[in-house]
C-alpha positions in Angstrom: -15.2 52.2 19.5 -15.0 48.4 18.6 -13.8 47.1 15.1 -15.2 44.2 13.9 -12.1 41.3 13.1 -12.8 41.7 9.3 -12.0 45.2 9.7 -9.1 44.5 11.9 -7.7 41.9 9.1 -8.2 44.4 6.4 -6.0 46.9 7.5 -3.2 44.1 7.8 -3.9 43.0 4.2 -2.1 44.5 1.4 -4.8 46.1 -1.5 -4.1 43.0 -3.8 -4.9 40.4 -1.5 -8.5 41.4 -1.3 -11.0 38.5 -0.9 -14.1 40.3 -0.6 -16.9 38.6 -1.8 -14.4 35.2 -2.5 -15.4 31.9 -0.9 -13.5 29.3 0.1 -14.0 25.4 -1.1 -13.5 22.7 1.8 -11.8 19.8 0.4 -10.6 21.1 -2.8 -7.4 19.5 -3.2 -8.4 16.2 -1.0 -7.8 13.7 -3.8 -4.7 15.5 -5.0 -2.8 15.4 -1.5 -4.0 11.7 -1.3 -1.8 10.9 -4.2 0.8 13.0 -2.8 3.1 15.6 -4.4 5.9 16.9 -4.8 7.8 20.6 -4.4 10.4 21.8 -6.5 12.9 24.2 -5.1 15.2 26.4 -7.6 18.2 27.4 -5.2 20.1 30.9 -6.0 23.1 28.3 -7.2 20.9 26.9 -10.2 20.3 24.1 -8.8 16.3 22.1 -8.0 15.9 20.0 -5.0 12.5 18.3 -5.4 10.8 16.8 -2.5 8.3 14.0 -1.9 5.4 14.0 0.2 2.7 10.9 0.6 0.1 11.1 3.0 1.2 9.3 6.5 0.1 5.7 6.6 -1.6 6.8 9.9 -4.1 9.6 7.8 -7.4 8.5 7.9 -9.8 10.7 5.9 -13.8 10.9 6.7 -16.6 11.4 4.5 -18.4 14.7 4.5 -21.1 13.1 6.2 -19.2 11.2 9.0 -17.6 14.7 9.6 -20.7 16.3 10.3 -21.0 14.4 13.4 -17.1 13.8 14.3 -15.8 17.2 13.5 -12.7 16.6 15.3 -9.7 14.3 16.5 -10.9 14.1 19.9 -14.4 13.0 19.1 -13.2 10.4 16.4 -11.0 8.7 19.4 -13.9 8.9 21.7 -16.4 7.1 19.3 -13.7 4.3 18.3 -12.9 3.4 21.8 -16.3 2.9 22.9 -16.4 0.4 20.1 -13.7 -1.4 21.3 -15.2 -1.5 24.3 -17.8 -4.0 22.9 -15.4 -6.5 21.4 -13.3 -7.1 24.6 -11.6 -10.5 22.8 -10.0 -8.4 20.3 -9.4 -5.6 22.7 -7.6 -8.1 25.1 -5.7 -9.8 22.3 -4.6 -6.8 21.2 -3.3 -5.4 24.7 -1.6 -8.7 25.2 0.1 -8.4 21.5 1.2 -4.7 22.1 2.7 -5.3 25.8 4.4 -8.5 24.5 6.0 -6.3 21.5 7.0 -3.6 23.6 7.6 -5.1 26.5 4.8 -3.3 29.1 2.9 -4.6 31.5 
């Protein structure tokens, strides 16, 4: 007899981590992790370490309604480069600049 996964993940779950009936809320902490944060670390000597983290200058965040039709990584890169595809005297600027600065062909 099949179980179903819920059933499966249940008896993996310890009694005080049960989430029935709980939902989950997509982009809850978006604005937070925008700002960045920090973690604080109390070591068994007594001491803290505290550690920075800012969003990488290469995160780009879309809008709940530009997700709904670019749900992923893949299909964000698609879209762009057909649009660079119709401004070819940028595109070829660019190329030139990038094999210039890095010294490709």
């Amino acid at each position: 007899m099949k179980k179903k996964m819920n059933e499966i993940q249940n008896e993996d779950l310890l009694p005080e981590y049960d989430f029935t009936g709980k939902k989950g809320v997509r982009g809850k902490y978006t604005k937070a992790l925008q700002k960045g944060y920090s973690v604080r670390v109390l070591k068994t000597d007594g001491t803290v370490t505290v550690r920075n983290f800012v969003p990488k200058e290469s995160t780009v965040l879309l809008d709940p309604d530009v997700r709904a039709y670019f749900p992923d990584s893949e299909s964000v890169n698609r879209a762009l480069r057909s649009l660079i595809d119709l401004i070819p005297e940028k595109r070829t600027r660019r190329i030139t600049e990038n094999r210039a600065k890095y010294g490709g062909k």
